[in-house]
Structures are given as C-alpha cells and as structure tokens.
N, C-alpha and C positions, 0 to 999 in steps of 0.2 A: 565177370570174373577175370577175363583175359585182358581189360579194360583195365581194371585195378593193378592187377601184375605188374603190367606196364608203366603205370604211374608210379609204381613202387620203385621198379630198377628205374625208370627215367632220372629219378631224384636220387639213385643209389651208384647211377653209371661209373662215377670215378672207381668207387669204393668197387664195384663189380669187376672192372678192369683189371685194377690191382690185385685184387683174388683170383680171379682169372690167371693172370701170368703168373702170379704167387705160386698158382698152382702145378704151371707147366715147367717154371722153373725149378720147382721142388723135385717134377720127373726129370729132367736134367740130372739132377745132384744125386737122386734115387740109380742112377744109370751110371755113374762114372765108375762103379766097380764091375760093371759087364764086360766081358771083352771085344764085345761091339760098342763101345762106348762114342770111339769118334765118329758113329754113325747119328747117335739116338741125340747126345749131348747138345751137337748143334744147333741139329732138327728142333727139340723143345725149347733152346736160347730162341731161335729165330721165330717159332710160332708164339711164345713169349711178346717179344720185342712188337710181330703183326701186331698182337694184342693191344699194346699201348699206345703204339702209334695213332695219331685222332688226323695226320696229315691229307688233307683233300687230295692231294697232289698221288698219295698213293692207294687209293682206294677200290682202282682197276686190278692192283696189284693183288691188295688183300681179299679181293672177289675171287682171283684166280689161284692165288695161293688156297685160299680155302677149300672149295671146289678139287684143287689137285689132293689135299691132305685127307680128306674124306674120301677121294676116291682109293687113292693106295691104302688107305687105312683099311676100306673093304674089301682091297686085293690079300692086303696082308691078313686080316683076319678070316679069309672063305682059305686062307692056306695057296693060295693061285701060285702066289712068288714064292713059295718054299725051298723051291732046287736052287735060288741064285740066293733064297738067307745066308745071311752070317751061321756058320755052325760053330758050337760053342766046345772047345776042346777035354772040358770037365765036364762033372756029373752033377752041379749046381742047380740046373734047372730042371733036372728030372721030375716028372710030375706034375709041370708047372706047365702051362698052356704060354711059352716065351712069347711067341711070336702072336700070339691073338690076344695079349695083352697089350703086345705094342701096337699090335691093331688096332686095338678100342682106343688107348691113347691118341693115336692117328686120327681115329672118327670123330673125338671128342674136340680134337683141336678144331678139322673143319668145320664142325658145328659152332664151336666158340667164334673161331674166324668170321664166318659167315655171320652170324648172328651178332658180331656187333659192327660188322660193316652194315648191316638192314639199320642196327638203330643209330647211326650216321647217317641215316637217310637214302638207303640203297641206291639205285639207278648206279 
C-alpha cells in the first residue's frame, strides 16, 4: 500500500508541490490581518518558495530548514516560547488556541519540507 502511494504522488509531484505551497501561501494571506503579521507572513512566503524549489544546489538548505521549522513548531505549540510571543493587543483571539495553531502550521511545514526533500532523493 505504502508502495502504491508513492507511485501515486511520484507521478502527482509537480501538482503536490504546487498544493503544498498553494497551501502555505494561502496561510500567509490568512495572516496579514494579525498583528503579528510581519512575523507569520514571511515565514509561510519562504516555507512556500523551500517547497518549489527542485535546486540540488539547495537541498542541505531545505533539510535544515525543515528540521528547524518542525522543531520550533513543537516549541511553539507545547507553549515553551510563550513569554517572548507576540501578545496580541485586542480580544480577537480569545478562545482561540493562537499560538498552537501557528504551531501546527509550523509542524506541518517541516513535515512538508522534509518530506519532499526525501522524494528528491534525500542524503
């Protein structure tokens, strides 16, 4: 089963790519009404851009990138980094788990990152 999968996104990679960053770019644009926005905005442009990138030449880059984005994704989401967050000066996200969503988003990237530098062939 894990065999077909594979065969499936193999043949699907452009198109998976493209939804991939489609998707981090979309949290970008989800973000630019935060008032931490010149944090998140970037961040999701650049884990974006890792995505589509296919350059051999940066591939040390996007192992390490990845690897970093998963880790603070799980500092941000276990709440670790809380006291140096962004504090948000209204009552908008009351209720709302902010910052363990940008967490997950965070985790998700390195995940995405990671996993398509392996099917470029890891090492």
């Amino acid at each position: 089963m894990i065999n077909e999968f594979s065969a499936v996104l193999g043949n699907n990679m452009v198109f998976s790519r493209i939804f991939t960053a489609g998707v981090f770019t979309l949290f970008a644009i989800l973000n630019l009404n935060d008032p931490d926005w010149f944090i998140w905005v970037p961040v999701y442009g650049i884990i974006a851009a890792l995505i589509l990138v296919t350059n051999s030449n940066a591939r040390k880059l996007k192992l390490m990138a990845g690897c970093f984005f998963l880790v603070l994704g799980l500092f941000v989401f276990a709440e670790v980094l809380n006291d140096i967050m962004f504090i948000q000066p209204d009552d908008r996200m009351i209720g709302l788990w902010e910052h363990q969503r940008e967490g997950l988003g965070l985790i998700l990237a390195g995940i995405s990152i990671v996993f398509f530098w392996h099917k470029e062939g890891g090492n």
